[in-house]
ZAMARGU-4260 file (C-alpha; in steps of 0.2 Angstrom, whole numbers, plus 5000, padded with zeros to 4 digits):
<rodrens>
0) 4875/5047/5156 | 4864/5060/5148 | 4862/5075/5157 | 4848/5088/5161 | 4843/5103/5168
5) 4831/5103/5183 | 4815/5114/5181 | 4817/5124/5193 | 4834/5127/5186 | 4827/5133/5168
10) 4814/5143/5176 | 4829/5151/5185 | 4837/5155/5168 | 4823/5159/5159 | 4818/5174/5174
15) 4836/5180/5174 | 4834/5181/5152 | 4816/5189/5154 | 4821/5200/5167 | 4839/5205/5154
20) 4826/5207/5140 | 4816/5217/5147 | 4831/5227/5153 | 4840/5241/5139 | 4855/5233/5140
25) 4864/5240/5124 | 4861/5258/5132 | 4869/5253/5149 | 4884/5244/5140 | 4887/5260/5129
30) 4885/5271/5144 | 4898/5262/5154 | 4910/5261/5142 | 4910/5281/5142 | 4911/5280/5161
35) 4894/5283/5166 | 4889/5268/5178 | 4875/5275/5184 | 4863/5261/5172 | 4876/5248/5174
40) 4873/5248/5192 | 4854/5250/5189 | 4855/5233/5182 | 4868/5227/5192 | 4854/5227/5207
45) 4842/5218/5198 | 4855/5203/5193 | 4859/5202/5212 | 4839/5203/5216 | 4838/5188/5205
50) 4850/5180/5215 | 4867/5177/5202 | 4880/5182/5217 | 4871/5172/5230 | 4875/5156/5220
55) 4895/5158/5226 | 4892/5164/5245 | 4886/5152/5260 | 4869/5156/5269 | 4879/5160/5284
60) 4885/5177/5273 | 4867/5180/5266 | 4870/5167/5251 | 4862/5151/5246 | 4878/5144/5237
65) 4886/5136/5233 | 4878/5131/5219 | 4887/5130/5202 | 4876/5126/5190 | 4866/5138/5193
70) 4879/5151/5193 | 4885/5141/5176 | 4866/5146/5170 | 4866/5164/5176 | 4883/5167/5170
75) 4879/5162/5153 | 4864/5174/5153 | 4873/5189/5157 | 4885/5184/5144 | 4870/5182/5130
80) 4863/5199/5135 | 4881/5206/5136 | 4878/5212/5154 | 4892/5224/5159 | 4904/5227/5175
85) 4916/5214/5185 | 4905/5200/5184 | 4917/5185/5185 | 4928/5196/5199 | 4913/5198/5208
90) 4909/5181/5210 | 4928/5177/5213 | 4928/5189/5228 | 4912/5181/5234 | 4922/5163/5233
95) 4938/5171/5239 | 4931/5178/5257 | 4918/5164/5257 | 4935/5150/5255 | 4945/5161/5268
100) 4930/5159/5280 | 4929/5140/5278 | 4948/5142/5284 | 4946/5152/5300 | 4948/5169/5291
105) 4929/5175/5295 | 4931/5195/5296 | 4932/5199/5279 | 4918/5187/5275 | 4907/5195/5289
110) 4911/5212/5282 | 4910/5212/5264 | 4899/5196/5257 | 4881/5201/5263 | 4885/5220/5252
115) 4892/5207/5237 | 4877/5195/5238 | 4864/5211/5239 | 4872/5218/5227 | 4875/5235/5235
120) 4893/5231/5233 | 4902/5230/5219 | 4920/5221/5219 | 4934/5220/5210 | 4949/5207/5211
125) 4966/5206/5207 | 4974/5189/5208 | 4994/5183/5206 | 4999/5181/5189 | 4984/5192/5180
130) 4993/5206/5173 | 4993/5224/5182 | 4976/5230/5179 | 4960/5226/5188 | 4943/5228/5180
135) 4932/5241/5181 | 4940/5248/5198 | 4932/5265/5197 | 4915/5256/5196 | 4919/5245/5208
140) 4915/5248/5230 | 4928/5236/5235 | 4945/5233/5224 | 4954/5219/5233 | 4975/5216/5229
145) 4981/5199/5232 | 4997/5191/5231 | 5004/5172/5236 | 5004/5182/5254 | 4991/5193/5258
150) 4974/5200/5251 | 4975/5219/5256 | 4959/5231/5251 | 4967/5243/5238 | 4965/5261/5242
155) 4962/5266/5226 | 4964/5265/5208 | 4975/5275/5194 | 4970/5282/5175 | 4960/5272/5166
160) 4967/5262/5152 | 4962/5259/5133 | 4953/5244/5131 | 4949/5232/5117 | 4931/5234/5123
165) 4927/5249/5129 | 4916/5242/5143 | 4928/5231/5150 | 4939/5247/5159 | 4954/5245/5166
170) 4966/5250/5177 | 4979/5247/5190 | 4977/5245/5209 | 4985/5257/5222 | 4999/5250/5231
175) 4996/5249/5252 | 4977/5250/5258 | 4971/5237/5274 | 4977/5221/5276 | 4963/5207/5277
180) 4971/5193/5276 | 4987/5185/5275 | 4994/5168/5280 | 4994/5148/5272 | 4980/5147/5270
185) 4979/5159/5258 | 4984/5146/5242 | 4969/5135/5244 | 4959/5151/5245 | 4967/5157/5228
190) 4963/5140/5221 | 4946/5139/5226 | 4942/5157/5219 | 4950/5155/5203 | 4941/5138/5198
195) 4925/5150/5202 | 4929/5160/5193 | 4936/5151/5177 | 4917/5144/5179 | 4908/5160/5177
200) 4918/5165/5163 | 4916/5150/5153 | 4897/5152/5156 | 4900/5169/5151 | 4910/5164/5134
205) 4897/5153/5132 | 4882/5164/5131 | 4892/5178/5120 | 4895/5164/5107 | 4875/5159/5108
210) 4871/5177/5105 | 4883/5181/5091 | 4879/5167/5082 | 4858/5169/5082 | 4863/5187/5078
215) 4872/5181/5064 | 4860/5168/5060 | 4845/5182/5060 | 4857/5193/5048 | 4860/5182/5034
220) 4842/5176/5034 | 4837/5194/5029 | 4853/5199/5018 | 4853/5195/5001 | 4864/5194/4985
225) 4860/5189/4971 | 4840/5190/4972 | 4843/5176/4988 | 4847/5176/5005 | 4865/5175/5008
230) 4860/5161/5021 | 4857/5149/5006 | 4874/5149/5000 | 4884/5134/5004 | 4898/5143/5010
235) 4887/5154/5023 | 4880/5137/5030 | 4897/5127/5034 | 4902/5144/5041 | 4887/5144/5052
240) 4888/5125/5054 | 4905/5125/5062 | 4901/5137/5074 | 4884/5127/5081 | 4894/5112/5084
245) 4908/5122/5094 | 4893/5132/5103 | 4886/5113/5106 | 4902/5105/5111 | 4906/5119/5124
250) 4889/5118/5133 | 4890/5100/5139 | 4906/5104/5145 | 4901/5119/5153 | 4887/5111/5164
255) 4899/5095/5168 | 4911/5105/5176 | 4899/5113/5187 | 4896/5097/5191 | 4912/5092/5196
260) 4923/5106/5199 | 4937/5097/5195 | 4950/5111/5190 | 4954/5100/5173 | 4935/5099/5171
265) 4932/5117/5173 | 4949/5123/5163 | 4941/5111/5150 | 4925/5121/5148 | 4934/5136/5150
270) 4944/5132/5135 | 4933/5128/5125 | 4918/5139/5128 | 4931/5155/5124 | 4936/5146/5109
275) 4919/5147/5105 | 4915/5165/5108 | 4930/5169/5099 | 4926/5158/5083 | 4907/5164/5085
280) 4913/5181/5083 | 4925/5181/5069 | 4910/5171/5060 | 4899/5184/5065 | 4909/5200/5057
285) 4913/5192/5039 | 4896/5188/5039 | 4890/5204/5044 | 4905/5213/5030 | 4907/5228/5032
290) 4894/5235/5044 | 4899/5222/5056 | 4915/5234/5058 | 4903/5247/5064 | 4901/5253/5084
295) 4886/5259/5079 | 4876/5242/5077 | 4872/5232/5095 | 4885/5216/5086 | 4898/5225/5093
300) 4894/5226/5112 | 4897/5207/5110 | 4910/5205/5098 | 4923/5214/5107 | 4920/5204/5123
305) 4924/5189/5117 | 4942/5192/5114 | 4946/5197/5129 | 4934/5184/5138 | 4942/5169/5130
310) 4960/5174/5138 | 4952/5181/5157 | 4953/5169/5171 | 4966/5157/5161 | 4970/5158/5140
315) 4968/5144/5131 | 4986/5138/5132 | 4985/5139/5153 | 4968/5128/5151 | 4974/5116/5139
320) 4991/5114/5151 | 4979/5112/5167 | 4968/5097/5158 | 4983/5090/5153 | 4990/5090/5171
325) 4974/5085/5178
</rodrens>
């Protein structure tokens, strides 16, 4: 079966990469990482304007979702422009209160989704089993706390933690706040969230490995040693070569599990479109030398995300384990 986009879809993702070009999105990742989020949140509104969180939440909370391909598509953009903020938690809120609604749980859904889908709201998410810290909490409007029995809205957020990347912030939750929800149901809710979200992280890994590598690609075309460009040497090339064809491996996958959202499906593309980002970026900074080291140059914005990327919303050895089960 071969499979394509629809072109109403790539006229979706080519808006949502014009609109992110046109955008200074360097200046608005560096600014957040020094805790301004004030052009983080500038662009933030446009991504929700073009309608990225919509994709997760039902019309009957102001969305049009769900729709995973698309959300595959617009996740993959923000990741090739670097966008920063809770992106993936975002959407996993959105799938969180929207699943909870589907159950019988509608108040948090009515209260909270139409500010997520607008984009006036910002959320944050801390599920079971992530570690301590949530991201970006003191950007965030909403933090929610879950646990296997309730999801409480935190009150608050402590110091903010070092970071591999700087724009990725992180911190730890307040214990207490309102309780929203709590009961059984509450499982298939966390299931449901979590495969959006491994989703719209994979699209995201994917697009930081599409960027790194033309990046890298641009960079050695231009380079030279030797009176040539170091893109002629045959080491540079199968380099090069063997991160196309793990960039090209992950994209089907990619678009097949938003087909299917089968969790081994999805954990799949997750998988293997961090493994990519991660192999695009070590590529990327011995290609580049030395300079590649340097915060200065806009390579960095990407190359510290993929690292943490790959192991968000499931490492690879808690994929590889759910496509084995699956």
């Amino acid at each position: 079966m071969r499979f394509l986009l629809t072109p109403e879809q790539l006229d979706f993702a080519h808006s949502l990469d014009a609109m992110l070009t046109a955008a200074d999105t360097p200046s608005a990742v560096r600014a957040w990482g020094a805790g301004d989020s004030g052009p983080g949140r500038i662009l933030w509104s446009r991504v929700a304007e073009a309608g990225a969180f919509a994709l997760a939440a039902p019309e009957a909370y102001e969305g049009v979702g769900p729709h995973p391909v698309e959300l595959a598509l617009a996740f993959r953009e923000l990741g090739r422009h670097a966008v920063p903020g809770p992106l993936v938690e975002t959407v996993a809120t959105a799938a969180l209160l929207a699943r909870l609604a589907e159950l019988g749980e509608e108040g948090p859904a009515k209260r909270l989704l139409p500010g997520i889908v607008s984009g006036a709201c910002a959320a944050s998410v801390l599920f079971p089993g992530a570690g301590p810290y949530t991201l970006d909490a003191d950007a965030a409007d909403v933090v929610l706390a879950v646990t296997a029995q309730e999801v409480r809205l935190a009150p608050g957020h402590g110091p903010v933690q070092p970071s591999a990347d700087p724009a990725r912030r992180l911190s730890r939750p307040l214990p207490g706040g309102e309780l929203l929800a709590t009961g059984p149901q509450l499982a298939d809710a966390l299931a449901y969230a979590t495969l959006w979200a491994r989703l719209a992280a994979a699209g995201q890994c994917l697009g930081i490995a599409e960027a790194l590598l033309a990046r890298t690609v641009a960079y050695v075309k231009q380079r030279t040693q030797f009176g040539a460009p170091i893109g002629s040497f045959q080491a540079v090339k199968h380099r090069l070569a063997d991160t196309l064809v793990a960039v090209e491996f992950a994209r089907p996958l990619l678009y097949g599990a938003a087909l299917s959202l089968a969790p081994g499906d999805v954990a799949a593309a997750k998988v293997t479109a961090g493994e990519a980002a991660y192999a695009a970026a070590r590529t990327a900074l011995q290609l580049h030398g030395a300079v590649g080291y340097t915060q200065e140059l806009d390579l960095s914005l990407w190359l510290r995300k993929a690292r943490p990327l790959r192991d968000a919303w499931g490492a690879p050895g808690e994929c590889r384990a759910a496509v084995l089960s699956g």
